[in-house]
Each structure stands twice: as structure tokens, then as C-alpha cells.
N, C-alpha and C positions, 0 to 999 in steps of 0.2 A: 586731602583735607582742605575743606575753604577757610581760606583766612576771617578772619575775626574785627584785623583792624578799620577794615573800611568802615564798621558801626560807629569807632573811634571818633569825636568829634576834631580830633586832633588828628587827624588820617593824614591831609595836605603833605603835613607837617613831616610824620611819620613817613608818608612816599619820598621824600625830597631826603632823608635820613637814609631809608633803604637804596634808593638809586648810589646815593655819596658813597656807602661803604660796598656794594656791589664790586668796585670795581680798586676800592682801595689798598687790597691785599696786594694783588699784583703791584698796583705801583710803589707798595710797601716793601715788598721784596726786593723789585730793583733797585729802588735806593740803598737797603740794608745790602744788596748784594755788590753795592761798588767798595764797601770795607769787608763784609762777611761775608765769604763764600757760602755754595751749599747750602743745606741745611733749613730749605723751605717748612719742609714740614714743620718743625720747631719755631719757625719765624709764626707761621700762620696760630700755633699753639695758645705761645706768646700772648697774639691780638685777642683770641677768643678770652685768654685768662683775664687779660684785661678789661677788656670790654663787659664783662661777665662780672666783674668787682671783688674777681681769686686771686690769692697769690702763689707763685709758682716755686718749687723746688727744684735745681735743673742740676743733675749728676754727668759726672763725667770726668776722664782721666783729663793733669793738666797739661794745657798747650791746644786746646780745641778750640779756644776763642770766646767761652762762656763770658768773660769778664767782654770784650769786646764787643759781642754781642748785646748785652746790655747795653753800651754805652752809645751806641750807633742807635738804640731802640728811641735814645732819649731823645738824642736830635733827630731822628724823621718825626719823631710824637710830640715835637715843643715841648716837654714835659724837664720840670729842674730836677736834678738828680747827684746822687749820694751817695758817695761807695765805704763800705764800712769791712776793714779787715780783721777777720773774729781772729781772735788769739787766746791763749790761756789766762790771759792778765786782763782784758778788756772788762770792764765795770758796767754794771745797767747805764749811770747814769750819762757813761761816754758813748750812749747810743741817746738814749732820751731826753738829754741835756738837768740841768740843777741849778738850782737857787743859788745866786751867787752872793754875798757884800760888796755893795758900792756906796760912796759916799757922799752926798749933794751936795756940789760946789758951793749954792748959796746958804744951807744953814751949816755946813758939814753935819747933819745926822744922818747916820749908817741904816742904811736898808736892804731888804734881800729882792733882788731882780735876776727872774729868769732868764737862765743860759740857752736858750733852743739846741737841741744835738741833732745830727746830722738825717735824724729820721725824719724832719720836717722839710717831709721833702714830696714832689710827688712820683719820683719811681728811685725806689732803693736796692743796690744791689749791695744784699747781705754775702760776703763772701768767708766759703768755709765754715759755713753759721756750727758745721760740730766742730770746732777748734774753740771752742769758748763753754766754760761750765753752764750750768742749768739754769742758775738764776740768770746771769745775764741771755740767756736764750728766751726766758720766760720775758722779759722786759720787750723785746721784740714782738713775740707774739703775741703780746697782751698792747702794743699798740694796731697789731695787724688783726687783732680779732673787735677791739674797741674804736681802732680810729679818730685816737685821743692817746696823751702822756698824762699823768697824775703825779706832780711834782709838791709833796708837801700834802695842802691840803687844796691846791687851787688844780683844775681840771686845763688842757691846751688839747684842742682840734685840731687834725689834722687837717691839710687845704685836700679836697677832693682834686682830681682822685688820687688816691695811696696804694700806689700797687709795689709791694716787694716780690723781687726774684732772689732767692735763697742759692745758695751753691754750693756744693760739698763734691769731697774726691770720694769713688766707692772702694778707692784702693788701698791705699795706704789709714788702717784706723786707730794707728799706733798715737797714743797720746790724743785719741780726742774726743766726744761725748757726743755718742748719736742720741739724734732724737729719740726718743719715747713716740711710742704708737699714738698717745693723746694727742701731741704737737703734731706729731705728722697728719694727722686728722685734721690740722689748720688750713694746711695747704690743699687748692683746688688739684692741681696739678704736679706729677710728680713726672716730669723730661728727663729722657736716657740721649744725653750728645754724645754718638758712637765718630768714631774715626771717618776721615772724607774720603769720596773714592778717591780711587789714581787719579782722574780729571779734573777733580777738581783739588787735590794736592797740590798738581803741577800749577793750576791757573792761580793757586797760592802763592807757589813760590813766585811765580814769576812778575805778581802785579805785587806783592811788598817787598820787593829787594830792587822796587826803584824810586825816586826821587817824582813828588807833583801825584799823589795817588787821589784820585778825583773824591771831592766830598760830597757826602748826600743831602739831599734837601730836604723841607718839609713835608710831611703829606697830609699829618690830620692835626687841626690845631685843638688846644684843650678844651676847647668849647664844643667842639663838635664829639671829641672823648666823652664828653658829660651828658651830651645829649646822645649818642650810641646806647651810655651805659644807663641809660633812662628807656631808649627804646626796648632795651634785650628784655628790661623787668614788665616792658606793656604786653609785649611778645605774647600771643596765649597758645597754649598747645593743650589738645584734647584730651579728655579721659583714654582713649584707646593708648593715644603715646605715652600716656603719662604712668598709663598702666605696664604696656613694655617694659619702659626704664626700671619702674617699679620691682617686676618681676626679676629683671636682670641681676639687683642689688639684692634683692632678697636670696636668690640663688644660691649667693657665696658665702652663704651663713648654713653653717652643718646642720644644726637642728633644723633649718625650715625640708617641709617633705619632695620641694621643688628642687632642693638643693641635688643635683645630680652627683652619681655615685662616686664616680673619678675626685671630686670636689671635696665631695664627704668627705677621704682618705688626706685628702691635700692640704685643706685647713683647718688650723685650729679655731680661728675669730675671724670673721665673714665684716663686711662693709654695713656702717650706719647708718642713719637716714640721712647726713652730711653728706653721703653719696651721692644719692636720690637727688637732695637740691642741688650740688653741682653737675650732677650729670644732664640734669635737664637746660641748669643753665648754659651750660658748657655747646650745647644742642640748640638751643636758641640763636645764641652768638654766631656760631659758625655759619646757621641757614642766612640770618640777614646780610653775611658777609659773601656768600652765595647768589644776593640779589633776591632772596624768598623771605615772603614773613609765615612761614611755617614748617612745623621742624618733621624732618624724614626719620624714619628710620637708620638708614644709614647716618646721619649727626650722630645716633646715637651710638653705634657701631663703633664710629670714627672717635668719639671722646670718652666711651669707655675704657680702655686701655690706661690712659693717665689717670683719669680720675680713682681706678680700681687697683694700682699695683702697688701703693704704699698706705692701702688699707686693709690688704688680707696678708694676714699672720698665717705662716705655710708651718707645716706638721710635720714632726720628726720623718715620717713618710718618705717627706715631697723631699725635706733638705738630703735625706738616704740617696732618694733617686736621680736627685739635681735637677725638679722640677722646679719651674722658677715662677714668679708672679704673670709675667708674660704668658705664660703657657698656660697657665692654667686660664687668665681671661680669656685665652684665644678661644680654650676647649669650651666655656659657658658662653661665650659669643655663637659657637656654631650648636651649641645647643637652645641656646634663646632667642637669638636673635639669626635666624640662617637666612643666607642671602634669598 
């Protein structure tokens, strides 16, 4: 497929973009990988969510390092950052912040002056976000879907970019309030952090059980974030791709006649057209980070799996058989998209 941008009169601009992030993964890793071991794939995920202007939901039993992960995300990215522990008792506005009373020293008359909460931030790591009831869940996503707080009746913006990573245990669901299918439909991405292998267990143990553990450095400042997250939306991908993707998301929906038989039995509710837009931007992201301004079929391979596993509702069937979301993309992948 021939690229599109060189018509761009902003092409220069856009080459000098694609070159900087070509190569910026790798040196993303290595920095994230002098605190966080392993777990490249999930690092790269990560940039694409970012870069794409999704936010992430990253599962996993604790003690993986999810929380670490984030916070190492923040400084190679320059980006300020906010860690917010959901609990049963945590209130909207101890995420969102509230009008407070204060009173002017020189008249003493009492006014309300906004408290900013900790969401004004630009990368937030929501931890545990089912440990806290629906409303305060809802306050979160209603700044991660608006990119603004509404305190009162005065509106506050968030500073670009606002990217939240979500985090939940899949284990223990005693006492806590999973999302609803709607919210989970917020998030681009839904990351499974499974356990490290032996090698890199050990190379765990052995570089934080001493003293002087080398810190990472920068690698993309926020200006160059803002300009990525500008190139991914110039990005153009063709009808033929855009149809693929298309087809893909459509599949996983029982009534459509595409939807393959296996499928049919396996879900009940199939993927949106929220799919569709992430999945292609999800496919954009990844090729410039590739070094290409045009997205392959494989992007699309490689990013439907997250984008697709906490959007299909599986059928008494599948949960009989212990078919799981994984499996079943894997089966509509080799049926739509074969290598």
C-alpha cells in the first residue's frame, strides 16, 4: 500500500516524527527494563495505547510489578503522574477534586475555590479501579471519556495528553464491583501480565535485592507525545485495511452471516464499532513505531487480541467448555485474517 503522506504538506515534519519513534521502542524498553523486567510486549502495548489517545486496563495477579510498571512509564515519558488507590470508601470527588471555602485575607469575604484531585495529571494510574462502587468509577470515566472534570457548574480540562492505566486483580472478586460491559467498552485496551519466566525471575531477584539499582532516563519528551499523538490521527489507511479490520469486528457479533460458526455458539454480544476505531488506531500506532506510515495487516493481527477480549460477552456454551476470550479471537483471527 503506498503511503498517502508525502501529499501532506506537512510531510518534512511528519518524516522527522516517523524516523524519532522508529527507533524509540527499543530504547523505551531498555530504560523501562533497568527497574522492570520482561514483559516487552506489554511495554510496547502500553506506547501504542498511548500514542493512539486509549486508555488501558492491565490485569493481573499481585506482585507482577503492574504498579511499577506504570511508574517507570512516567519518567522515561516526562509525563506528571498520580496514583489513586480505589477502595470501598473513596468518593468521586477524592478523584476529581471540589470546590472548597477559602477566605480573602483582605476583605475576609468567603469564596468557593477549586481543589484540583489527583486526576489532573497526565498519566494516572487507577489502581484496583473494582475496589471502589459505580459512582465513583463512573467519575473516572466520565473524565477519561470527556477529558475534563465538571465541578459545580464550572467546567476544568485536562492538560493533554491523559492517559489512564486501570488495574484490577482477576483473582480475588470478593468485595469488589466489576465493571459493567458499558465501562469496559471505555478502555482501548484490556493487558493480561501473566507470570515471568525462570530467567527472568532470577534476573529479578538478583538486581532488587541490592543497593544503587541504576535509574532510567528520558526518552520522549511531552511535546514529541503530542506530536506522535497528532501523527497516528494523520496516519491514513486504505479502504482494503480498513475493510479487513472491519470485517474482523463485525464477525464477533452472532447475528452478522460472516460471523463464523464456532463463534456463533461462543458469544452472546459481539464487539462495537468502538472496536473498529480502536483497532485501526491501535494499527496505525504500532506501524509508525515500526518506522512505516502504513498499517499491514499483521498491526492488525497483533492489536486485535486486546482490543477484542473485554468486548465479547462468551455464552453459557463457551463458559461450559472454558472457552475463553483469547480463544475464541485466536479462532476469528485464523479465520479472517490467516496469515
Amino acid at each position: 500500500m503506498a503511503s498517502k503522506i508525502g501529499a501532506d504538506p506537512n510531510f518534512p515534519a511528519d518524516a522527522e516524527v516517523i524516523d524519532r519513534l522508529a527507533g524509540v521502542l527499543s530504547r523505551l524498553s531498555a530504560e523501562v527494563g533497568k527497574v522492570f523486567f520482561g514483559q516487552e510486549l506489554v511495554v510496547e502495548a502500553v506506547v501504542v495505547g498511548l500514542l493512539s489517545r486509549g486508555h488501558i486496563l492491565l490485569e493481573g495477579v499481585p506482585g507482577l510489578g503492574k504498579t511499577l510498571l506504570v511508574k517507570t512509564l512516567a519518567q522515561v515519558l516526562d509525563l506528571s503522574f498520580s496514583r489513586i488507590q480505589f477502595t470501598p470508601d473513596l468518593m468521586p470527588t477524592d478523584i476529581t477534586g471540589a470546590d472548597v471555602i477559602e477566605e480573602e485575607p483582605e476583605t475576609g469575604r468567603r469564596r468557593l475555590r477549586f481543589l484540583p484531585g489527583p486526576v489532573f495529571c497526565n498519566l494516572l494510574l487507577a489502581d484496583e479501579i473494582n475496589r471502589t462502587p459505580p459512582k465513583t468509577q463512573s467519575a473516572l470515566l466520565e473524565a477519561m471519556q470527556e477529558q475534563q472534570v465538571t465541578a459545580g457548574t464550572q467546567r476544568y480540562p485536562l492538560d493533554p495528553p491523559f492517559f489512564v492505566l486501570a488495574t484490577q486483580n482477576p483473582i480475588e472478586q470478593e468485595g469488589t464491583y466489576p465493571l459493567p460491559e458499558a465501562q469496559l467498552d471505555r478502555f482501548m485496551f484490556n493487558l493480561r501480565i501473566g507470570y515471568p519466566s525462570e530467567a527472568e525471575e532470577i534476573e529479578i531477584a538478583l538486581r532488587t535485592t541490592v543497593d544503587g539499582q541504576e535509574q532510567p532516563r528520558k526518552v520522549l519528551m511531552r511535546e514529541e507525545i503530542l506530536a506522535a499523538q497528532a501523527l497516528v490521527r494523520r496516519t491514513p489507511v486504505d479502504r482494503e485495511t480498513a475493510g479487513l479490520a472491519a470485517r474482523l469486528v463485525r464477525a464477533t457479533r452472532p447475528g452478522e452471516s460472516s460471523c463464523p460458526e464456532k463463534v456463533r455458539r461462543w458469544v452472546r454480544w459481539g464487539a462495537g464499532p468502538r472496536a473498529l476505531q480502536y483497532l485501526i488506531l491501535a494499527a496505525k500506532a504500532r506501524a509508525l513505531l515500526s518506522g512505516r506510515p502504513n498499517v499491514s495487516r499483521e498491526d492488525l493481527a497483533v492489536a486485535a487480541p486486546a482490543v477484542l477480549r473485554h468486548r465479547l460477552v462468551r455464552s453459557f456454551t463457551a463458559e461450559a467448555e472454558n472457552v475463553s476470550t483469547d480463544a475464541i479471537v485466536g479462532h476469528l483471527l485464523e479465520k479472517m485474517l490467516p496469515a
